[in-house]
N, C-alpha and C positions, 0 to 999 in steps of 0.2 A: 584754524588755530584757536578761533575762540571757543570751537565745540571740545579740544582736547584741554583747555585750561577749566571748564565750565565740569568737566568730567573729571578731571583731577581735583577742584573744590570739593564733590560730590563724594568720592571717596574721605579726602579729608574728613570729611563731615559725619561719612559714615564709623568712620577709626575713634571717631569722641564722644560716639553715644556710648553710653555707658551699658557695660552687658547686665540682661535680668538673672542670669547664670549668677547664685549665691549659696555660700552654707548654712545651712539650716543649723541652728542649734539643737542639737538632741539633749536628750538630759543626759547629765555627770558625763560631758565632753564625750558622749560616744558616736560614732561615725554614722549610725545608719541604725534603722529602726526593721524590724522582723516580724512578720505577723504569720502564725499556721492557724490556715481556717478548715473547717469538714464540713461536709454537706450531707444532709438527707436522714441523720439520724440512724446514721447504722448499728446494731446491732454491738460490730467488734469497738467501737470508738468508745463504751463506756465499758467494753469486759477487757481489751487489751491495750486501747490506746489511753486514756485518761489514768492508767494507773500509771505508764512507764510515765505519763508526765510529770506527774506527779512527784515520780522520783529522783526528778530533776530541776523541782521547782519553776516549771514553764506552763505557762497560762494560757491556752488557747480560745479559738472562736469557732462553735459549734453553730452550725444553721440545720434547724430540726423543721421535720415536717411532722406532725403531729401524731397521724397512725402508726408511722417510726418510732417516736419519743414513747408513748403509752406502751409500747412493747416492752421496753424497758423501764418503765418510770424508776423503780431504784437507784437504779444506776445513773440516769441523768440528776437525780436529788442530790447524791455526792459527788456531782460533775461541777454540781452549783454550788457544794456546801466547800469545796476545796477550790472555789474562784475561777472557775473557765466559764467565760462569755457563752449565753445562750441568745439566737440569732434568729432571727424567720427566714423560713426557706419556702413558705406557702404553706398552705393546707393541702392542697394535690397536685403539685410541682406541676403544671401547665410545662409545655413547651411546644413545638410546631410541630403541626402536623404529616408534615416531612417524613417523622418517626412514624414509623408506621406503632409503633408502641404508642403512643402519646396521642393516635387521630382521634380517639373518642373525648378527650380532653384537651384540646388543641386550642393552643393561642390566635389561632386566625379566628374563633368561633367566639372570644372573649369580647367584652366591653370593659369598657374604664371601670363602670359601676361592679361587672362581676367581679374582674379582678380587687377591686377594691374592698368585695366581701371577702372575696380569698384569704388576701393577707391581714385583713384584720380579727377575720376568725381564727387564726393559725395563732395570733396573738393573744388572745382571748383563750386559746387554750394552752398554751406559755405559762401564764400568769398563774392560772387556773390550779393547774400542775403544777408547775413549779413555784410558784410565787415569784417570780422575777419577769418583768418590763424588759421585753424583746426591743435595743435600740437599732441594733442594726439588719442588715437583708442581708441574700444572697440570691440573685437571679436564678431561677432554674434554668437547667441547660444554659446555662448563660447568657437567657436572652430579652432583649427589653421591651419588645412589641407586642402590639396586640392588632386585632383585626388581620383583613386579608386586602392584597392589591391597592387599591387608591382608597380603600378606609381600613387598609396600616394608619398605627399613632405608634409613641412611643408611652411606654409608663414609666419610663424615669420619674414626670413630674410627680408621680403619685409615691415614687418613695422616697423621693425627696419630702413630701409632702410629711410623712410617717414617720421618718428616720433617719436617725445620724448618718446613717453611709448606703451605699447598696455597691454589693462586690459581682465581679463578672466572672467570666472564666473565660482559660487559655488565653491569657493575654501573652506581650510580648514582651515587655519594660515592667520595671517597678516603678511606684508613684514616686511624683516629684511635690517633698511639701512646701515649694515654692509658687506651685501652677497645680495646683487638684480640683477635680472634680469630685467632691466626697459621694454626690450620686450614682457614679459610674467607676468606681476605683479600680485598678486594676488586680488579677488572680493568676497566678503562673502556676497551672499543672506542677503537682510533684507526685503525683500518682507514678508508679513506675519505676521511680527514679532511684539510684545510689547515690549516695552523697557524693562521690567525686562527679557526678552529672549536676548538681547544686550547687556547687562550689564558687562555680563562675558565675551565676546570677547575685550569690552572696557579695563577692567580690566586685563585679560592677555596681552593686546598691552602696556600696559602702565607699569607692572610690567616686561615688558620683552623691553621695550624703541623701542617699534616696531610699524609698521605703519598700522593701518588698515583700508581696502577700505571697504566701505559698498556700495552695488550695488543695483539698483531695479527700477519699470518701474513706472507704474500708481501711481500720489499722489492720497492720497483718505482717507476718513476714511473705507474704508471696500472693497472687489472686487477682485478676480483676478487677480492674479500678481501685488498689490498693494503695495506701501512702505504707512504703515498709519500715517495721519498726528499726531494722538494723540501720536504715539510714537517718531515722528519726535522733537514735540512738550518738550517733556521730555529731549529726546535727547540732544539737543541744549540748553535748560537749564541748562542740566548736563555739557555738554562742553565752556558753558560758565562760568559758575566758576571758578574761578582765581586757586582755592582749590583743584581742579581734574585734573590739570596738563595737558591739552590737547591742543593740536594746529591743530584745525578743519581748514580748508584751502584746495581750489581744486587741484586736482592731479598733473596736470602741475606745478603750485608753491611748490609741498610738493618734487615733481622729480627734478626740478634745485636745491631746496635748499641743497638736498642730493648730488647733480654733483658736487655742490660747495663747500662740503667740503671734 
C-alpha cells in the first residue's frame, strides 16, 4: 500500500512541473520562421534562381565554395548587392571518404589545424570577392568529423568557434527556438521536391512555432539535385501571405533574432 501511495505522489508531482514546451515570439505575431539555404555555389543559383527571388522579395542563404563563386563572380556581386546571405561551405568541400568521389580529399585524412585552414581560407576569399564577412557554415555532405576510427573528433567546436551557426543536411525536424544548437541546426532536403511534398513540413513548423531550414543545390525546373523553381514559385507565394503566418528571412537574420530574445 505504501509503494502504490509513494507512486501516486510521484505522478502528482510529475503533473506540476511545468512543461519547457513554449511559444516563441516571432516577429509581427507570425507563427514560424523559414529559412532557404543552397550549397556549393552552383552555377544556376545566380542565372535562375536569385533572380525568381528576387521577384518575390525573398532573401536567401547561399554557402559558396570558392572555385564555384569565382565562376561566376558577377552574378554572386548582385546576389550581395540585392541582400541574399553569403555563407561558407569550405574551400574544397571535404567529406568521407566512403565517396569514392571525395577519397582523395577525405575527412578521415583531415586535422582540426587543416580543417581549420580550410574554412578560413574559403572566408578570406568571400570577403575578397565579395566584400562581405562569411557569418554562417554549411557542413559539406553534411558532416561534422574529422579523422578516422578512434582519432574521429568532431569540428563542430571549430565552427562554433568562427560562426554564428553551422547548418547540416537531411535532417528530420525543424529547429526549436526554445532548445537550439546554433552549431548543428538543422536542414531538410528540398531538392526534388513539389510544394505539395513541402507543405507539411511548413505546416508542422508553424503549428509547433518552430523554424524550418530548407536546404538544396541547383535552381532549375528539373535535374539532379535540384530545388525546382515551380515549387520555389508556390512556395513564396504561400509565404507571402500575410494569412500563413511565416517569416521567410536568411538564417543569419532568423539566428540573431533568436540570440536576442
Amino acid at each position: 500500500m505504501k509503494k502504490i501511495h509513494h507512486l501516486l505522489f510521484g505522478i502528482a508531482l510529475l503533473g506540476a512541473i511545468p512543461s519547457f514546451s513554449q511559444n516563441f515570439n516571432w516577429p509581427q505575431g507570425k507563427k514560424m520562421a523559414l529559412s532557404l539555404s543552397f550549397d556549393d555555389a552552383r552555377g544556376s543559383q545566380v542565372t535562375q534562381g536569385t533572380p525568381l527571388l528576387n521577384q518575390y522579395g525573398v532573401k536567401a542563404t547561399f554557402f559558396l565554395n570558392p572555385g564555384a563563386m569565382e565562376k561566376n563572380l558577377a552574378g554572386w556581386k548582385k546576389a550581395v548587392a540585392a541582400g541574399h546571405e553569403i555563407g561558407n561551405h569550405s574551400t574544397s568541400h571535404p567529406c568521407t571518404g566512403i565517396f569514392t568521389w571525395s577519397r582523395s580529399n577525405a575527412l578521415e585524412n583531415y586535422t582540426m589545424e587543416k580543417m581549420e585552414k580550410d574554412i578560413l581560407d574559403c572566408n578570406t576569399s568571400i570577403e575578397k570577392n565579395l566584400g562581405v564577412k562569411a557569418e554562417v557554415f554549411a557542413y559539406p555532405c553534411g558532416q561534422t568529423f574529422i579523422g578516422n576510427a578512434t582519432q574521429t573528433q568532431s569540428y563542430v567546436p571549430l565552427i562554433a568557434k568562427h560562426f554564428l551557426l553551422g547548418r547540416v543536411w537531411k535532417s528530420e525536424a525543424p529547429n526549436d527556438p526554445n532548445y537550439h544548437n546554433f552549431a548543428q541546426l538543422t536542414g531538410i532536403e528540398m531538392d526534388g521536391q513539389d510544394f505539395e511534398q513541402i507543405l507539411p513540413l511548413i505546416e508542422e513548423a508553424r503549428n509547433s512555432g518552430k523554424w524550418l531550414v530548407l536546404a538544396g543545390h541547383e535552381m532549375n525546373e528539373s535535374g539532379n539535385q535540384t530545388t525546382r523553381l515551380s515549387m520555389l514559385k508556390k512556395l513564396m507565394e504561400y509565404a507571402n501571405n500575410p494569412a500563413n503566418g511565416i517569416w521567410i528571412a536568411p538564417m543569419g537574420t532568423v539566428a540573431k533574432y533568436i540570440q536576442s530574445r
